[in-house]
N, C-alpha and C positions, 0 to 999 in steps of 0.2 A: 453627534457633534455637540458640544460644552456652548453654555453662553459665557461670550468673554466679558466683566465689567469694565466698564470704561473708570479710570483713573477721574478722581474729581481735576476740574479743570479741562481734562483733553476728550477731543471728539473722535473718535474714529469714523474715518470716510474708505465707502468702497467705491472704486471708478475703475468702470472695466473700459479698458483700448479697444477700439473695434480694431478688429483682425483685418491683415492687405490681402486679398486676393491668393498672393505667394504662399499665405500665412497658412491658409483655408486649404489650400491645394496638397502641401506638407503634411497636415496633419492626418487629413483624406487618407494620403499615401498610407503613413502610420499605422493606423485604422482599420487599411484593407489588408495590409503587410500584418499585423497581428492577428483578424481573422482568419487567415489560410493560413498561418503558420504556425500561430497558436504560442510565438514568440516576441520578445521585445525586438524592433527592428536597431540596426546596429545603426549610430547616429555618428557623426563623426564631431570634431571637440570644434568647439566656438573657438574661434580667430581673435587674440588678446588686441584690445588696442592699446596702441604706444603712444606715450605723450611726445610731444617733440619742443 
């Protein structure tokens, strides 16, 4: 992995989300689904939101 320079003037910040439970439990799935199968697990497509 490359060191990236930071632009004079701008800072880069890293801020990791702590993961919900839901989040942890999915990935788990993932995880165990590519150890026995030794494949990517088929994921189905994110739900677009609509403006209204």
């Amino acid at each position: 992995m490359g060191h990236i320079k930071e632009p004079v003037g701008v800072d880069f910040v890293v801020d990791s989300t702590p993961l919900t439970i839901e989040d942890r439990k999915k990935i788990s799935e993932i995880i165990a689904y590519y150890k026995a199968t030794g494949r990517k697990m088929p994921l189905s497509k994110a739900k677009k939101k609509t403006l209204a």
